[in-house]
C-alpha positions in Angstrom: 32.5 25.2 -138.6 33.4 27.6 -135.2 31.9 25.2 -133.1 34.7 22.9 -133.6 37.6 25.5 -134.3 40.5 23.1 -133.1 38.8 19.8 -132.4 40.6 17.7 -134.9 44.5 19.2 -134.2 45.0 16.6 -131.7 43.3 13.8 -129.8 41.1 15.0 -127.0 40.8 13.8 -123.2 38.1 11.9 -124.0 39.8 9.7 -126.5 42.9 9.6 -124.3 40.9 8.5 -121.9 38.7 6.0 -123.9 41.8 4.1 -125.0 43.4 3.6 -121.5 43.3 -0.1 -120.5 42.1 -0.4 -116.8 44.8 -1.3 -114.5 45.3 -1.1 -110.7 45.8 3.0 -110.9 41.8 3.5 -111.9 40.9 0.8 -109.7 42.1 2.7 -106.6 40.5 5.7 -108.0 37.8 3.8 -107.7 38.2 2.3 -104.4 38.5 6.3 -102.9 35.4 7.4 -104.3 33.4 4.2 -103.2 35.3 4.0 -99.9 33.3 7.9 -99.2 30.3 6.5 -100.7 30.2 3.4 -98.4 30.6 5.6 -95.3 27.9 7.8 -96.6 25.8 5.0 -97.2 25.9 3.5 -93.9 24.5 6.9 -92.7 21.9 6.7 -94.6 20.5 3.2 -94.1 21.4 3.5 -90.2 17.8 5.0 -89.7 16.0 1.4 -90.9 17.6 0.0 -87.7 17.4 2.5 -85.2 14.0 4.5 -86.1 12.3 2.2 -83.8 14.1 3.0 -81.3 14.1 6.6 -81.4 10.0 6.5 -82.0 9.9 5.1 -78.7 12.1 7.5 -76.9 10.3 10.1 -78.3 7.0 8.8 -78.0 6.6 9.4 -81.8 3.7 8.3 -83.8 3.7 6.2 -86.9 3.0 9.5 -88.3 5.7 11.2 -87.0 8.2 8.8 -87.0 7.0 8.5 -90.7 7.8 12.6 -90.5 11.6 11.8 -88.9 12.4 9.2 -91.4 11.8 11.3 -94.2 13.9 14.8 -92.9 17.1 13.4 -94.4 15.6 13.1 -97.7 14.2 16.5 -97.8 18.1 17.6 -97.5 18.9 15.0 -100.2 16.6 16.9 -102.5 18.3 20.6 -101.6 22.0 19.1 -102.1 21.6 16.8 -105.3 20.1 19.8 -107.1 22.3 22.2 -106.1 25.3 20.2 -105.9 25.0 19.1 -109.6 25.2 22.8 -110.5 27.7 23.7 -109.1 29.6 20.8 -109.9 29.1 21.7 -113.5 30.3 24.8 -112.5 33.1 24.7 -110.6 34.3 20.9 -110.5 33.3 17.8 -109.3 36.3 17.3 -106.7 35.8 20.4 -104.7 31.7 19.6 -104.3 32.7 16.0 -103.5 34.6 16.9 -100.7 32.6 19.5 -99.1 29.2 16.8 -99.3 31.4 14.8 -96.9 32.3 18.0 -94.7 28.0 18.6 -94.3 27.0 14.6 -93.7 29.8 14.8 -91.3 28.8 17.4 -89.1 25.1 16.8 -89.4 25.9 12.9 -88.3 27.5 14.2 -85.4 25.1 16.8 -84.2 22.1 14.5 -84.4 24.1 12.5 -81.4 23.2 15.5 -79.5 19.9 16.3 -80.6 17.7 17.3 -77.7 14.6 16.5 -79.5 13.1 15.3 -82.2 12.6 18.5 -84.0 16.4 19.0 -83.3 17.2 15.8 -84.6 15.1 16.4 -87.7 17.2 19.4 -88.4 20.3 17.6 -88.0 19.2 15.0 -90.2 17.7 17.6 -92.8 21.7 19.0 -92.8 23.2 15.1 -93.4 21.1 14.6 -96.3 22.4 18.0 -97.6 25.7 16.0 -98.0 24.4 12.9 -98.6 22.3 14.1 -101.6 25.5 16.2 -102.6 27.4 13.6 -102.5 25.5 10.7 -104.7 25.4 13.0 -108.2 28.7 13.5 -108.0 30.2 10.5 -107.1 28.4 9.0 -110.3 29.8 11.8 -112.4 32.9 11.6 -111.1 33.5 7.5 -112.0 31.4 7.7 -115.2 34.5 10.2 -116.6 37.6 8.4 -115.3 36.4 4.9 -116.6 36.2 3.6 -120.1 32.9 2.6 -121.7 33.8 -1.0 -122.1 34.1 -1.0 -118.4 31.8 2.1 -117.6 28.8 0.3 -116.7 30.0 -2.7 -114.5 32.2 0.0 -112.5 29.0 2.2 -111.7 26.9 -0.8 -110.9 29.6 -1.6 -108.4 30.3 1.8 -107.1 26.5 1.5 -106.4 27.5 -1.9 -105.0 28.8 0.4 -101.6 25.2 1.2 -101.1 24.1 -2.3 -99.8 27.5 -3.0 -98.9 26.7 -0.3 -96.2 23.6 -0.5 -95.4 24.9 -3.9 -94.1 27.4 -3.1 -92.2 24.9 -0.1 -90.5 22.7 -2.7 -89.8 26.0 -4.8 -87.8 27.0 -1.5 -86.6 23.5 -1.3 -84.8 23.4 -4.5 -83.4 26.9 -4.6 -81.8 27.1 -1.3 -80.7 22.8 -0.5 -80.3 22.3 -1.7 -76.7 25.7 -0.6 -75.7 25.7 3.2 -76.8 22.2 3.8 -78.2 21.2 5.3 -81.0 23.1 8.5 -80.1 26.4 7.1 -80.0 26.4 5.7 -83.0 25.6 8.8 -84.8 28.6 10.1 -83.2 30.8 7.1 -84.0 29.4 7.3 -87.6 30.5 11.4 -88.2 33.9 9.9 -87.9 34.8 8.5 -91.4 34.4 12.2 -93.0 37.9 12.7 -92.4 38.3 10.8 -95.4 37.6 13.7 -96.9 41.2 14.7 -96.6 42.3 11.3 -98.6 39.6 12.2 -101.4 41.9 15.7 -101.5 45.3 14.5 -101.6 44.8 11.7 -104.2 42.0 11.5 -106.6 41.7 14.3 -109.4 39.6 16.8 -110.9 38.0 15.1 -113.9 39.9 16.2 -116.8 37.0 15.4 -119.1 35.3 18.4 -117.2 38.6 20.7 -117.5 38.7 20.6 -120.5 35.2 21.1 -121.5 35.1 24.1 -119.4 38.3 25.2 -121.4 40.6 24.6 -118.9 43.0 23.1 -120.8 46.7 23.4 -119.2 45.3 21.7 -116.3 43.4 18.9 -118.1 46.8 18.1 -120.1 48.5 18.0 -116.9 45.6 15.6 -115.2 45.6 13.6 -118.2 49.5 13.0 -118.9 49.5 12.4 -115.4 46.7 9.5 -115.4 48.7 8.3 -118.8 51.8 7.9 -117.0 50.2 6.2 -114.0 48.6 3.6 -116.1 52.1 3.0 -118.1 53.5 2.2 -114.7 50.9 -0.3 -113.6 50.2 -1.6 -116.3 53.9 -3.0 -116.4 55.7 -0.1 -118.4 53.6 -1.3 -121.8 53.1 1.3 -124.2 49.7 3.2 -124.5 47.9 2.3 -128.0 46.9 5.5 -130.1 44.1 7.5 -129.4 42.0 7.6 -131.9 43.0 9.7 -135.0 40.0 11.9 -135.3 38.8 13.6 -132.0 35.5 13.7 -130.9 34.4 17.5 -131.5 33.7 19.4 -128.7 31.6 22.4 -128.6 33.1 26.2 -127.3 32.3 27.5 -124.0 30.6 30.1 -126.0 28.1 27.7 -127.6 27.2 26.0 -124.3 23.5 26.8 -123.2 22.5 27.1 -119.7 22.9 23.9 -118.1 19.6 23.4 -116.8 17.8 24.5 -120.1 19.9 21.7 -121.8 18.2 19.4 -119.9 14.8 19.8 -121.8 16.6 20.4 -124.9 15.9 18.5 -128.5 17.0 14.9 -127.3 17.6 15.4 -124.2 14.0 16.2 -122.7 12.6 13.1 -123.4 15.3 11.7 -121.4 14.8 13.8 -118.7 11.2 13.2 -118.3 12.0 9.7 -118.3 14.4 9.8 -115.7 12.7 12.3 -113.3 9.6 9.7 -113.0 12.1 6.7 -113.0 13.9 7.8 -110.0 10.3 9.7 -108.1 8.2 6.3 -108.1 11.7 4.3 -107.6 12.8 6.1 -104.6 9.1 6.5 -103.3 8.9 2.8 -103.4 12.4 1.6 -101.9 12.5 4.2 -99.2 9.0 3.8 -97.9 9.8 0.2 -98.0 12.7 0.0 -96.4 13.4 2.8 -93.8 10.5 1.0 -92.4 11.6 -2.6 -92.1 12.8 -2.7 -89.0 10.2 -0.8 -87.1 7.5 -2.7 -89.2 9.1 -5.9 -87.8 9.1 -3.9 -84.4 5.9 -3.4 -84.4 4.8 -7.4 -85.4 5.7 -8.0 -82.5 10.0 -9.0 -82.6 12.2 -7.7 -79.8 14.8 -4.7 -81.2 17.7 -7.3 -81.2 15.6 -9.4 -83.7 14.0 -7.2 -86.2 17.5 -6.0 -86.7 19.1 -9.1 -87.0 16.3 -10.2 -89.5 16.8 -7.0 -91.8 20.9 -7.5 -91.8 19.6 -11.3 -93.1 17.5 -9.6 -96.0 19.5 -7.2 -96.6 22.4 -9.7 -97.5 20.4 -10.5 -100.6 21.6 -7.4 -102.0 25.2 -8.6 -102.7 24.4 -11.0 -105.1 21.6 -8.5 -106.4 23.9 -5.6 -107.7 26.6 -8.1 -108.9 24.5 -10.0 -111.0 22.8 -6.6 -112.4 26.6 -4.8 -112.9 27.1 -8.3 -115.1 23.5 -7.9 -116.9 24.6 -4.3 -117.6 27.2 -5.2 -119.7 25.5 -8.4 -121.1 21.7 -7.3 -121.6 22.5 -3.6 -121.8 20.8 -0.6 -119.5 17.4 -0.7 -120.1 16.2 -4.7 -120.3 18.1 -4.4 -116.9 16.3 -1.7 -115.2 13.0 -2.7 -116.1 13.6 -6.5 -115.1 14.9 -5.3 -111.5 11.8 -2.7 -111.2 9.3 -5.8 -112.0 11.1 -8.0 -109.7 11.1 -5.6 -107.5 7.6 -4.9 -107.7 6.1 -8.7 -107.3 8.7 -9.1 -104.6 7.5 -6.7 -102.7 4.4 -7.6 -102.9 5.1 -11.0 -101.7 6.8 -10.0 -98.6 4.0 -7.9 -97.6 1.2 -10.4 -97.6 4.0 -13.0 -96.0 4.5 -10.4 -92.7 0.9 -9.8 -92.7 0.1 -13.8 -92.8 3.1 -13.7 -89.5 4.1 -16.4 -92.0 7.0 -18.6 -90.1 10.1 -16.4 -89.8 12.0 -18.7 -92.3 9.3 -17.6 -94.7 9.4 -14.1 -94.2 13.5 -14.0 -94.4 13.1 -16.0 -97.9 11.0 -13.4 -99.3 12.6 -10.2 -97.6 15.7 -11.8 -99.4 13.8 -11.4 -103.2 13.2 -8.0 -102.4 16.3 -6.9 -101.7 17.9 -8.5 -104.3 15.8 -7.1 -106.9 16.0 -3.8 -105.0 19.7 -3.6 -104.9 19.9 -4.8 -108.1 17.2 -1.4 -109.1 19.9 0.9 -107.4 22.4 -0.8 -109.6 20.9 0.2 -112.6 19.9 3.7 -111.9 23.5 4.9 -110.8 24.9 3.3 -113.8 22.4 4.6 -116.6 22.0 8.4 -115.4 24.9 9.9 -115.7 25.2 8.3 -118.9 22.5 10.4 -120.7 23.5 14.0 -120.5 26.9 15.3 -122.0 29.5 16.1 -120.0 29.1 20.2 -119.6 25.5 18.8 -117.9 26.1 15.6 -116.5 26.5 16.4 -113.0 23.3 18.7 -113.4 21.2 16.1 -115.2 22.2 13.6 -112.4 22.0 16.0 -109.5 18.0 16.8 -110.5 17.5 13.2 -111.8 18.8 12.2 -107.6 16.7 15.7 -106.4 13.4 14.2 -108.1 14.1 11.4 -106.9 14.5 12.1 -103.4 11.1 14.0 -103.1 9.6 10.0 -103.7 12.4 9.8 -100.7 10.8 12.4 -98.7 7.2 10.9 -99.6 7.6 7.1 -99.1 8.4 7.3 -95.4 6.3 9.5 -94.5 3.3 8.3 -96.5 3.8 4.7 -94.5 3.4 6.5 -91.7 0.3 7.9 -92.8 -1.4 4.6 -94.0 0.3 1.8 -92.4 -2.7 2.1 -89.2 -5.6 1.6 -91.8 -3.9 -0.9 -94.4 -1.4 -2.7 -92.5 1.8 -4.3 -93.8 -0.4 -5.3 -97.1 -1.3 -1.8 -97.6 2.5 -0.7 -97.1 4.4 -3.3 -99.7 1.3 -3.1 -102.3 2.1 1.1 -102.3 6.1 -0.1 -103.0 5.0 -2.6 -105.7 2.8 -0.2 -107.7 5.5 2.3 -107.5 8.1 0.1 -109.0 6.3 -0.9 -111.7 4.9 2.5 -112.6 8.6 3.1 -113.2 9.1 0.0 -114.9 6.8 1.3 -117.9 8.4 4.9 -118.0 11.2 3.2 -119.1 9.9 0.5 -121.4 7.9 3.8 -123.2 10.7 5.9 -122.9 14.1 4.6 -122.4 17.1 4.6 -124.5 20.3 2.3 -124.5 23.4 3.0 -124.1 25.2 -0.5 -123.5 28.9 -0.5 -124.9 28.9 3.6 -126.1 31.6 6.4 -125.2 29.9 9.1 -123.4 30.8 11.4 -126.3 28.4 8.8 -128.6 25.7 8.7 -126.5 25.6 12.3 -125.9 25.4 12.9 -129.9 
């Protein structure tokens, strides 16, 4: 009975929170955290449209373009593991806003890189914060919303993703010719001053306070977030909080966080989610921070392959709004392995299309599949990880769920490079539709649902 000294003397943040209707004050909670994760994003999917261009200021080969492409994602790997942990640690809003601080100053130094093994640093340093930033976002959005809106909310948060990659891909076209690929690394180091709105206005999880037993603050972060939902929510009364609280374990009990991982229950979801996100990464990133230079290299002028990628990529819209609704409809894991499978004959599909030189109308229709099943993929992920680990180890099962993850980052790239001069575009988008559906069957063997449960619940 020590272990839950206390837990049933009053309601607990997590009930608090769990019976909060959603109103206009989470929303813009919301809107914050994907606001930084739309900046960050564009960042990231800025390299589809401009690798071509740097490979041939550099002289690169496919090999080491293949090489350049994948830098970011070895920092990626470095900050999701480590941010997670020390979000565990020491909070999830301090880490947020110092991922934004590193993906800042790295953007801005790669505009000055001298060459490429400079810029490969720099963009080793940006997906320090990029990869800090992802985990943490996630954890950050899965503890302020309810379950019964949980789900759609993460798949929208991942929503940002495309949502950016978009407007990176407009970004390049307006501004490409004008100011090269330098200036718009430059121009894009400029939104991490929204770092200082992330500080002023959105708060320190109080599910997280509290489990690390800082309770005065919690109460305070928690009355505060009940008053704010009163208010917009047109001064109605809060219903009760459930009578019994959810018990909650001591610090004293905790284990170390990444020994939790591959404890009892939660191995099996590890293992599940490591090779989810290695073979789903591998396969989206090898994909698609080549589709531009791929098009490049089939023989469309700069202005065009871009253009054609911001087409394809608009698929993606539609693709993470319909899988935030199948979330919530279907549940997590008919979701994720339907997106992985579309993914995979998708990709297939578009790969014998640009190795046909199908008709352009062709190749647009299928690039448009692929994303939307893609998109959709990313959807899924962010919304089922951090719903698997409890909360004293979320951000540390995410962050090393992401880290995994981005070593299929690091290795999709580069291993296009490698093979796409003996396979051609077949080759490439037959690598990307195995990988997919390698994932799809880690999670029909080994996937749980968690459709419609409170963290607590799902965490047992």
């Amino acid at each position: 009975m020590g272990a839950f000294t206390g837990a049933f003397l009053r309601p607990n943040v997590a009930n608090r929170l769990e019976r909060l209707p959603m109103t206009n004050y989470q929303r813009s909670l919301f809107g914050i955290i994907a606001t930084a994760w739309f900046f960050d994003s564009m960042d990231l999917g800025i390299m589809t449209f401009v690798l071509g261009s740097i490979k041939a200021e550099f002289g690169l080969s496919t090999a080491q373009a293949g090489l350049l492409a994948s830098s970011s994602f070895l920092g990626m790997f470095l900050g999701a593991a480590i941010a997670g942990m020390l979000a565990d640690k020491y909070g999830r809003k301090p880490v947020f806003q110092w991922s934004m601080v590193f993906w800042g100053v790295g953007s801005l130094a790669c505009g000055f890189a001298q060459d490429v093994d400079q810029l490969m640093i720099f963009r080793v340093i940006l997906g320090f914060g990029m990869g800090m930033e992802f985990p943490i976002g996630l954890s950050m959005v899965s503890e302020i919303v309810p379950a019964k809106s949980r789900g759609k909310y993460v798949a929208i948060l991942e929503g940002f993703w495309p949502l950016g990659f978009i407007a990176a891909g407009i970004l390049a076209y307006l501004t490409l010719p004008l100011i090269g690929w330098r200036g718009i690394f430059i121009a894009l180091s400029v939104p991490a001053a929204f770092v200082f709105v992330i500080r002023r206005y959105v708060p320190e999880s109080p599910r997280w306070l509290e489990e690390v037993g800082r309770n005065e603050e919690a109460e305070k972060v928690i009355s505060t977030m009940e008053k704010s939902v009163i208010r917009a929510n047109g001064g109605l009364a809060l219903p009760e909080p459930a009578k019994q609280a959810a018990p909650s374990l001591l610090k004293g009990d905790k284990r170390a966080l990444f020994a939790e991982l591959w404890h009892g229950v939660y191995a099996k979801r590890t293992i599940m989610l490591w090779a989810l996100w290695f073979f789903a990464l591998l396969g989206y990133y090898g994909l698609t921070t080549w589709l531009g230079a791929l098009l490049q290299q089939a023989g469309y002028e700069v202005t065009k392959s871009v253009t054609y990628t911001i087409y394809i990529s608009l698929a993606g819209i539609p693709g993470f709004i319909f899988s935030a609704w199948l979330l919530e409809k279907w549940g997590r894991k008919p979701t994720c392995v339907l997106m992985l499978v579309g993914s995979a004959g998708a990709a297939y599909v578009y790969g014998q299309t640009a190795s046909a030189q199908a008709p352009v109308e062709q190749l647009i229709a299928s690039g448009l599949c692929m994303q939307f099943f893609m998109f959709g993929m990313w959807s899924v992920l962010y919304a089922y990880t951090p719903e698997l680990y409890p909360t004293r180890s979320r951000a540390t099962g995410a962050g090393f769920a992401s880290s995994v993850g981005r070593l299929g980052s690091l290795l999709g790239p580069l291993a296009v490079g490698l093979i796409l001069p003996f396979t051609g575009h077949t080759g490439v988008f037959t690598l990307g539709a195995v990988s997919f559906m390698i994932a799809a069957f880690v999670v029909i063997a080994l996937g749980t649902e968690t459709k419609g449960k409170s963290l607590e619940d799902v965490s047992g």
